[in-house]
Structure formats: structure tokens, C-alpha cells
N, C-alpha and C positions, 0 to 999 in steps of 0.2 A: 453498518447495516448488512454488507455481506455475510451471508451464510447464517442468518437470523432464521430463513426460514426451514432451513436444514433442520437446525438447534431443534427448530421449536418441533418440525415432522418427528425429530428423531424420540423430544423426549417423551411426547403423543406413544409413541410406536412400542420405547421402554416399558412406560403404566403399562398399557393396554398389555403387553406381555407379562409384564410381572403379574396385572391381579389376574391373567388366565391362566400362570405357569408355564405360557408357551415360551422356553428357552430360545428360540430362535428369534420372533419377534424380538423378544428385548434386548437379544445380541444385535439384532437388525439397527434397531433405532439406536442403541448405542453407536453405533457405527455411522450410524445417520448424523449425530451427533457430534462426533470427531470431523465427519467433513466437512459441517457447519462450523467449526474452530476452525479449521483447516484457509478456507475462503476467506476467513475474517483475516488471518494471520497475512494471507498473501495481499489482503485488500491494505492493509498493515502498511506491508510492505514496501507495496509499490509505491503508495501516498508518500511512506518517507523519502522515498528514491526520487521520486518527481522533487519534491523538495530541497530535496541535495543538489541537484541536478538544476534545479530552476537557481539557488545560489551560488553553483558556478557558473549558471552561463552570463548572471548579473555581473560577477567578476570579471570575467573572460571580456564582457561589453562595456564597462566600464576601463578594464585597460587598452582595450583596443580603441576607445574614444579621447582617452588620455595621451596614447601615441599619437592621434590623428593632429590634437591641437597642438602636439611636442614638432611634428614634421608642418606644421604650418605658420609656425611661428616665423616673423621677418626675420632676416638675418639682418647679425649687426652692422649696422653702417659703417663702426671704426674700425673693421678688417680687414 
């Protein structure tokens, strides 16, 4: 949903330029456009990062819960 509403200002802004000829407007809303790509890519991004991110720290918690019951282990009686 990031940058949806950009997309949508921008491509508002493009029409409205193109059917009045106004070149600027529709370079505008183009541009308006790209930043709404823009947001989405980073909203993208980040989501995968947390992700990655959340599966290492699973790892990282799961070995360090694995050391915990390795150093709690009785030692053996016949040594």
C-alpha cells in the first residue's frame, strides 16, 4: 500500500496534463508517480529485511538455547 497514493495523485496530475497540453503538469504527475514506485520499493524492502532478520534472530535463539541445555547437562557419574 505504500506510495498507492502518490501513484494514484500522480497519474490524476499526468491526464489532467496531457488533455490540457500543459507539459509540466504531466511531467509533474509523472514524477509524482515514480515516487509512489519509489515508497513501495522501499516498503519492499524493508518488509524483506525484517524478515531476514527475524530468521536469524530465530537461529541465533534457538542456538543459544541449545548451548544453554548442552552446559546444563549432569556430568557423567563414571569420570
Amino acid at each position: 500500500m505504500a506510495g498507492e497514493k502518490d501513484k494514484l495523485k500522480g497519474k490524476v496530475k499526468e491526464v489532467a496534463g496531457a488533455v490540457t497540453g500543459d507539459a509540466s503538469t504531466e511531467n509533474e504527475g509523472k514524477l509524482e508517480q515514480a515516487k509512489g514506485n519509489l515508497k513501495g520499493a522501499a516498503e519492499n524492502l524493508k518488509q524483506r529485511a525484517k524478515e531476514a532478520m527475524g530468521g536469524l534472530a530465530d537461529k541465533a535463539k534457538d542456538a543459544s538455547e541449545e548451548a544453554e541445555r548442552e552446559t546444563r547437562r549432569d556430568p557423567d557419574p563414571d569420570d
